[in-house]
MOPAC internal coordinates of N, CA, C and O (Angstrom, degrees):
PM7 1SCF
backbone

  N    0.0000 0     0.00 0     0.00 0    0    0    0
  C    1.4501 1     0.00 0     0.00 0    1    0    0
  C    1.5253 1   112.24 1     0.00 0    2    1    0
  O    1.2310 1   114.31 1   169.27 1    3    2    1
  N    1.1308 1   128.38 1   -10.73 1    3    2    1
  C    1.1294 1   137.06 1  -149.21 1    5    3    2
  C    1.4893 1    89.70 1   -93.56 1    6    5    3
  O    1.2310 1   115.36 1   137.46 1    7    6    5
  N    1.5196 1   126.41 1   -42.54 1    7    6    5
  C    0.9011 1   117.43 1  -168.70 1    9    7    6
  C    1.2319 1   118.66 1   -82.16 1   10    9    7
  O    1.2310 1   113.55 1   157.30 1   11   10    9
  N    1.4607 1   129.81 1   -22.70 1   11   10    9
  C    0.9706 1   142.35 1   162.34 1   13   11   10
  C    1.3940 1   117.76 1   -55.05 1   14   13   11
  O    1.2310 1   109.98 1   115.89 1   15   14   13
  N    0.9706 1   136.42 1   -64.11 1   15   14   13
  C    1.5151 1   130.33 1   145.38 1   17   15   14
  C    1.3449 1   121.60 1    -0.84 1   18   17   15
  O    1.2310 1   120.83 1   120.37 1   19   18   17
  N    1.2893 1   116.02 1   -59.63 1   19   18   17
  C    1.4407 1   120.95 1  -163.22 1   21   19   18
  C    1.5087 1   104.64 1  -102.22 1   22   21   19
  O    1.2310 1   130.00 1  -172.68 1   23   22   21
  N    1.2803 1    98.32 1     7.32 1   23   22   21
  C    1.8036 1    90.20 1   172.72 1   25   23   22
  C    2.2754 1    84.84 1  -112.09 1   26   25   23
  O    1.2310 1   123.81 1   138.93 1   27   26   25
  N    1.1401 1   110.30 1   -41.07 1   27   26   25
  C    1.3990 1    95.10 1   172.83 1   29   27   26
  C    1.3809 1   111.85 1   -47.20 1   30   29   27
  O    1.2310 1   113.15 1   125.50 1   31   30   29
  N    1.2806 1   130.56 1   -54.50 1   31   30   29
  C    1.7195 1   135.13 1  -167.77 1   33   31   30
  C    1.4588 1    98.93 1   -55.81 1   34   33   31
  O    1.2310 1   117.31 1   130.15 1   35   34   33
  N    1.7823 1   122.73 1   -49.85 1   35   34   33
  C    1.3355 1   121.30 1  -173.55 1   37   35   34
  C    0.7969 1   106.71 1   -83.44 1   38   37   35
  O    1.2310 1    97.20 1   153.30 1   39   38   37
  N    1.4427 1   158.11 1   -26.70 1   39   38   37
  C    1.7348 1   131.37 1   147.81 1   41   39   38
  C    1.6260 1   121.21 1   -55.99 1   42   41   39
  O    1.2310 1   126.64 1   156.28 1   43   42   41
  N    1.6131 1   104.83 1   -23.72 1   43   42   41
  C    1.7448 1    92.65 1   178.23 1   45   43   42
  C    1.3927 1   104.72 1   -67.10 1   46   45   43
  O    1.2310 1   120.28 1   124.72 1   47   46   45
  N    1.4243 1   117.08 1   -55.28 1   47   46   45
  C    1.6920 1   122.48 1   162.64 1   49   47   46
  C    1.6851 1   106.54 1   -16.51 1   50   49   47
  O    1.2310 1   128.28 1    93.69 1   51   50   49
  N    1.3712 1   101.66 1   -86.31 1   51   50   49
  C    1.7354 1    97.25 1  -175.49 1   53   51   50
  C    1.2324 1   123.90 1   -20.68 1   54   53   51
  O    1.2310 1   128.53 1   133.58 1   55   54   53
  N    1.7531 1   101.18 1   -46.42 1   55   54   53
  C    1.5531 1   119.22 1  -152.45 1   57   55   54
  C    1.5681 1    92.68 1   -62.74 1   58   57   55
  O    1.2310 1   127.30 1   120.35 1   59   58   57
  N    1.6912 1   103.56 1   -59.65 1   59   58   57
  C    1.3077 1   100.11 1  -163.97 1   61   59   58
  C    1.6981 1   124.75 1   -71.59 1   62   61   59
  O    1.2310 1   134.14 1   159.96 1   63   62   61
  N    0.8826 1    90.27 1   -20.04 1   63   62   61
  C    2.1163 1   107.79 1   167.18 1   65   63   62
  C    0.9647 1    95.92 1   -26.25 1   66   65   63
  O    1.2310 1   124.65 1   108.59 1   67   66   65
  N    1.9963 1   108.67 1   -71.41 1   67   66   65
  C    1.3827 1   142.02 1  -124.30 1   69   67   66
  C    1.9783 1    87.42 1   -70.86 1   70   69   67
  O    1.2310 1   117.35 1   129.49 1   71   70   69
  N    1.0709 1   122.65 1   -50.51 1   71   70   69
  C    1.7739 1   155.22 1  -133.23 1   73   71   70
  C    0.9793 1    83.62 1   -87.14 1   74   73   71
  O    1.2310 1   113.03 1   116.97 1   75   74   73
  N    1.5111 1   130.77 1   -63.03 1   75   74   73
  C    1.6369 1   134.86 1  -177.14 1   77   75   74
  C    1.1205 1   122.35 1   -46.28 1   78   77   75
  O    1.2310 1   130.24 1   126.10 1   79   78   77
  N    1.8090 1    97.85 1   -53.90 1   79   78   77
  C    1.6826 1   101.64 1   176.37 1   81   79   78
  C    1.2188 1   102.15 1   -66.13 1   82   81   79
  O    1.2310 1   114.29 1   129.82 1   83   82   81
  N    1.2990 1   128.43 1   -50.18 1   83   82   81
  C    1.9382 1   126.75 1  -169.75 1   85   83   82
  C    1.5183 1    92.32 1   -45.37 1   86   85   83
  O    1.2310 1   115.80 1   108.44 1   87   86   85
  N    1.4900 1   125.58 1   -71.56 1   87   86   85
  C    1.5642 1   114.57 1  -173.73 1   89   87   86
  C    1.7161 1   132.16 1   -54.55 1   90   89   87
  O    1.2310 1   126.66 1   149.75 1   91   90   89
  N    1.4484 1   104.80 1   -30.25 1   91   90   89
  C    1.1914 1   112.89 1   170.26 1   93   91   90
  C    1.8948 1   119.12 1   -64.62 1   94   93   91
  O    1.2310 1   132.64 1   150.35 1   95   94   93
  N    1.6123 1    93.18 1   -29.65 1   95   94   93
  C    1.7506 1    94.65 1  -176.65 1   97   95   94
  C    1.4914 1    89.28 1   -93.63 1   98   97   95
  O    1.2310 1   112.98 1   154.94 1   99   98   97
  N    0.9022 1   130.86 1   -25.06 1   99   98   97
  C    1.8453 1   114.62 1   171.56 1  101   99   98
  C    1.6246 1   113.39 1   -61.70 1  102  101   99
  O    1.2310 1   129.60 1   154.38 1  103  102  101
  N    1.0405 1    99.10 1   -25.62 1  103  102  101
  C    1.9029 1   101.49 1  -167.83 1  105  103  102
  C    1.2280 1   101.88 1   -81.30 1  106  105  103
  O    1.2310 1   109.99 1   144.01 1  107  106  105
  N    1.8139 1   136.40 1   -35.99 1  107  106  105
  C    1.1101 1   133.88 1  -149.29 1  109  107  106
  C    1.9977 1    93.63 1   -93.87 1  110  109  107
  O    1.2310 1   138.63 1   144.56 1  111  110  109
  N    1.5802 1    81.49 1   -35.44 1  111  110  109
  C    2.0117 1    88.51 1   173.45 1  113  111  110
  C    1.5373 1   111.59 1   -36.96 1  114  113  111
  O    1.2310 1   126.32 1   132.25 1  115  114  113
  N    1.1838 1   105.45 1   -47.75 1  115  114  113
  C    1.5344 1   120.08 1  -153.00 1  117  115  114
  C    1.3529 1   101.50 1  -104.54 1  118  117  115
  O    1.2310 1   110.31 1   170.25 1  119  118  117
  N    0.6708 1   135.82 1    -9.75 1  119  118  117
  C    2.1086 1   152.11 1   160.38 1  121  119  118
  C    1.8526 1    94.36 1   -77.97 1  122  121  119
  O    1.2310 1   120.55 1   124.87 1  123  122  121
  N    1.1864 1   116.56 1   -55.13 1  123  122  121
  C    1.6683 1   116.58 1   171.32 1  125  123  122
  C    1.1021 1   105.34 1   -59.11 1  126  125  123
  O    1.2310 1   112.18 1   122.94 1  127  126  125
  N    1.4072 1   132.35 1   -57.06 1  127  126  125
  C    1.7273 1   129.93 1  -172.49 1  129  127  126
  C    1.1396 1   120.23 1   -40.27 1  130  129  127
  O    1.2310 1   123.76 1   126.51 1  131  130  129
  N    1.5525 1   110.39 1   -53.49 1  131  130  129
  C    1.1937 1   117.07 1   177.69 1  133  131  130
  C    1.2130 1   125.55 1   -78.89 1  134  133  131
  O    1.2310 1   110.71 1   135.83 1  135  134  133
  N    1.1211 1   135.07 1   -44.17 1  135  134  133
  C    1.3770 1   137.44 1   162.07 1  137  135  134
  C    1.5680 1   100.76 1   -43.30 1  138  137  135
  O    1.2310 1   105.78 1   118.37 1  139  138  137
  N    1.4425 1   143.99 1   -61.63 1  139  138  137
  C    1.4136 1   119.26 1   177.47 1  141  139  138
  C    1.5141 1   125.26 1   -68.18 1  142  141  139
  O    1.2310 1   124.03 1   161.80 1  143  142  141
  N    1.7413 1   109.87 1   -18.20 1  143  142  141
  C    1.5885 1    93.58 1   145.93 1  145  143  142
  C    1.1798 1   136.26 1   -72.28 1  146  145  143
  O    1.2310 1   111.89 1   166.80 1  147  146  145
  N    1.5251 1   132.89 1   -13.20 1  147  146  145
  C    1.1294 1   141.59 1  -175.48 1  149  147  146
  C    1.7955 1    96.48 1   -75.28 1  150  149  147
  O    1.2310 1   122.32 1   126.47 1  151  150  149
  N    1.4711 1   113.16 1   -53.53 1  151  150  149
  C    1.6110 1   125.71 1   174.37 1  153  151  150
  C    1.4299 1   109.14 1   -52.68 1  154  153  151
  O    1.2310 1   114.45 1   137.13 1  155  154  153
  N    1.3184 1   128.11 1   -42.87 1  155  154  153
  C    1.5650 1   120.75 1  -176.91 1  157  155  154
  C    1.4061 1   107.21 1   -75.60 1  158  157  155
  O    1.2310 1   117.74 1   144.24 1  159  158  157
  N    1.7684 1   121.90 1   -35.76 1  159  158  157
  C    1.3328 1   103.82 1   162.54 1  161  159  158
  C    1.4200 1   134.61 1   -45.21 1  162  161  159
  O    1.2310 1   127.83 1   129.02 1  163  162  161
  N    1.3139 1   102.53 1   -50.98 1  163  162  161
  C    1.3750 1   119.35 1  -176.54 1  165  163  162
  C    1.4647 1    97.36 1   -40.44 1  166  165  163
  O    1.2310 1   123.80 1    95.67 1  167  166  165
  N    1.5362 1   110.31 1   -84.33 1  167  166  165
  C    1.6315 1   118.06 1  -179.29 1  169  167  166
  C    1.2320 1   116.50 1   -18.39 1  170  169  167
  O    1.2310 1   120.82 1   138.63 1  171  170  169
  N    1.7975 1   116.04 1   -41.37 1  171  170  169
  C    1.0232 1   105.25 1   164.80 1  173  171  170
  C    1.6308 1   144.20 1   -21.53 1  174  173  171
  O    1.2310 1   143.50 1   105.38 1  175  174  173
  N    1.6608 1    71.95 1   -74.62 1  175  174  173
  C    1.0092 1   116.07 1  -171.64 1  177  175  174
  C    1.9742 1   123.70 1   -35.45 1  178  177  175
  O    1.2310 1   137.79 1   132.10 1  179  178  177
  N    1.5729 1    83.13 1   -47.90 1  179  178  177
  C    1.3629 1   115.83 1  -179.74 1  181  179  178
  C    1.5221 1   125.96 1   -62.63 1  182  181  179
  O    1.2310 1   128.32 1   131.00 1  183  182  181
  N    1.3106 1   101.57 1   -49.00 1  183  182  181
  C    1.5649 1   140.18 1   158.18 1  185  183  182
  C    1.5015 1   105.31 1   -15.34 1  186  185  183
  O    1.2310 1   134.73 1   103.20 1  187  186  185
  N    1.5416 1    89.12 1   -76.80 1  187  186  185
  C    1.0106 1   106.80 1  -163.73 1  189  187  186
  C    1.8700 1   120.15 1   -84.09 1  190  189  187
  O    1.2310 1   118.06 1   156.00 1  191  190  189
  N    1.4608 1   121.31 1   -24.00 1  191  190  189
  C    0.8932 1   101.28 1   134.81 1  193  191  190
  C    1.8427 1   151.55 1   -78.07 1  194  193  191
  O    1.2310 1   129.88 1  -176.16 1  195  194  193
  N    1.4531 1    98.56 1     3.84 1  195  194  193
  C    1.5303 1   106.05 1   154.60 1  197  195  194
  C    1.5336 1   125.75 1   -49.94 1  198  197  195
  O    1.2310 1   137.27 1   124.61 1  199  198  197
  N    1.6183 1    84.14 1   -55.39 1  199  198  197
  C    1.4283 1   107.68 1   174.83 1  201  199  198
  C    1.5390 1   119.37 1   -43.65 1  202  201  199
  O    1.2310 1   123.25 1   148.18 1  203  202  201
  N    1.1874 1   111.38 1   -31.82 1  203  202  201
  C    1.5580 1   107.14 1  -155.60 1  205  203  202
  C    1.8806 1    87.10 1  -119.20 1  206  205  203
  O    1.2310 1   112.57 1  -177.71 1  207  206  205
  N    1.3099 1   131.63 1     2.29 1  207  206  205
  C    1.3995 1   122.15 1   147.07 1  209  207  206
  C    1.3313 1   117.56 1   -73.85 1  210  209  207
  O    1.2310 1   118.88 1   141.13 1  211  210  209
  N    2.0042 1   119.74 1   -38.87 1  211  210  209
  C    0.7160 1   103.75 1  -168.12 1  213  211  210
  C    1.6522 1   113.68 1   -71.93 1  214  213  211
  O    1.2310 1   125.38 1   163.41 1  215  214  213
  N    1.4284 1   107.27 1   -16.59 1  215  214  213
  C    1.9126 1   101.92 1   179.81 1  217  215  214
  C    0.9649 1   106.33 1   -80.71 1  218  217  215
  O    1.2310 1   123.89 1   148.36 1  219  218  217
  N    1.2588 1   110.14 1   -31.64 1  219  218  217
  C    2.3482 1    94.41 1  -179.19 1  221  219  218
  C    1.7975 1   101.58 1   -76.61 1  222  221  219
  O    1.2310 1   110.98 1  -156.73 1  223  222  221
  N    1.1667 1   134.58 1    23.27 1  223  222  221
  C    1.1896 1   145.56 1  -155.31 1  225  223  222
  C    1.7183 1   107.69 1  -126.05 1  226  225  223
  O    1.2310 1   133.04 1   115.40 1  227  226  225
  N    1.3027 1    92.41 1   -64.60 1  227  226  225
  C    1.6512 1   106.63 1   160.67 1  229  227  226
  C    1.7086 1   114.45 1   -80.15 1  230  229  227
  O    1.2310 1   101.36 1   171.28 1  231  230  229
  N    0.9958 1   151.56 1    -8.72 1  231  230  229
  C    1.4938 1   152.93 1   131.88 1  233  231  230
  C    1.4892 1   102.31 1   -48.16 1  234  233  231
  O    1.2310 1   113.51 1   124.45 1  235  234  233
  N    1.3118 1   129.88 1   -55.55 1  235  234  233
  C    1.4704 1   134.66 1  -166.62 1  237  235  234
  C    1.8582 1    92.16 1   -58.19 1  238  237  235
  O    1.2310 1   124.53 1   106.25 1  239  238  237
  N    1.7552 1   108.90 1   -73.75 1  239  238  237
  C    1.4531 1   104.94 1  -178.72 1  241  239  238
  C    1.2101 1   127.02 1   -33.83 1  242  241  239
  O    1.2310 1   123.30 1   147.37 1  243  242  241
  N    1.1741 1   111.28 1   -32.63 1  243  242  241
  C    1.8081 1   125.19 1  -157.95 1  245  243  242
  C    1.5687 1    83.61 1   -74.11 1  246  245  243
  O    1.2310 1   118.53 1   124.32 1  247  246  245
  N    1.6236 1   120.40 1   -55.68 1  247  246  245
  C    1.5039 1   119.25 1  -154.14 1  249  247  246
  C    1.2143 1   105.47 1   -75.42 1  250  249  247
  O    1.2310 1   110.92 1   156.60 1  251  250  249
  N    1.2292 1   134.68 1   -23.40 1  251  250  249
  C    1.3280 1   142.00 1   171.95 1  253  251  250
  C    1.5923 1   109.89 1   -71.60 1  254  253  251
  O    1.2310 1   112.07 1   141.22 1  255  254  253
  N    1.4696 1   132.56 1   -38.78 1  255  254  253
  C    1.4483 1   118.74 1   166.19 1  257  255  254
  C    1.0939 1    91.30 1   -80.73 1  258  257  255
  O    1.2310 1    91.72 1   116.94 1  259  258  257
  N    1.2077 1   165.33 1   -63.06 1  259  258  257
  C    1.4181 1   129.71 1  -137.03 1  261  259  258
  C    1.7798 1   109.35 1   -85.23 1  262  261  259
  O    1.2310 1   118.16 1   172.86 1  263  262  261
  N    1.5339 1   121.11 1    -7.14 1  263  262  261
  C    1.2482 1    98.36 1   161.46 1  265  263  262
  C    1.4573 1   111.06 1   -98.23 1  266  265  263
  O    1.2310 1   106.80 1  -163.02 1  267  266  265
  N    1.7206 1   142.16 1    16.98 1  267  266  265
  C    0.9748 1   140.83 1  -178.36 1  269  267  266
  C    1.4706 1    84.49 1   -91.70 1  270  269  267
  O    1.2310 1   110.87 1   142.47 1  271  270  269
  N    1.2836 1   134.77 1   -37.53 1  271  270  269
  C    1.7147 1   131.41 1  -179.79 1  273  271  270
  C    1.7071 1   106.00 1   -74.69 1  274  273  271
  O    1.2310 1   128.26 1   164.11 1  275  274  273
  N    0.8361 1   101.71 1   -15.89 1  275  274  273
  C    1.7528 1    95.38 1   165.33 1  277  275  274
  C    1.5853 1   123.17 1  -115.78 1  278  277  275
  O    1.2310 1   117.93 1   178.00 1  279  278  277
  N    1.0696 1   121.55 1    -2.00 1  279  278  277
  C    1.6380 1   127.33 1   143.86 1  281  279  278
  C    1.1019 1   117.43 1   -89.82 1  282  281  279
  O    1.2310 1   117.73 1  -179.76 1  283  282  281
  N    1.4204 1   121.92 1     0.24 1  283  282  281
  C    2.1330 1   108.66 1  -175.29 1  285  283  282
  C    1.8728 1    77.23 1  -105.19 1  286  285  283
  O    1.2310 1   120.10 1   180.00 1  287  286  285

């Protein structure tokens, strides 16, 4: 019996190794998840103020030819 014992203890060992790493690589999953949702917001974020340089950008061009058509 004795030996049995110590092969039960060294598979519970394994078992629980195994469980740690499974939880430890679940946690970092979900530490990644969020951090690239936090990053796709951002992009959002960015996007969309691109967006709104590029129209005060094209308003700017526009105002600049139409007073080059009233000084030429």
């Amino acid at each position: 019996m004795f030996f049995n014992k110590t092969f039960t203890d060294e598979l519970s060992s394994i078992k629980a190794a195994f469980q740690s790493t499974h939880d430890k690589t679940a946690s970092l999953i979900e530490r990644m998840n969020t951090e690239i949702a936090s990053k796709e917001s951002s992009i959002k974020e960015l996007q969309n103020e691109i967006k709104d340089i590029e129209n005060i950008k094209a308003q700017a061009d526009n105002f600049v030819a139409n007073l080059k058509n009233i000084l030429a």
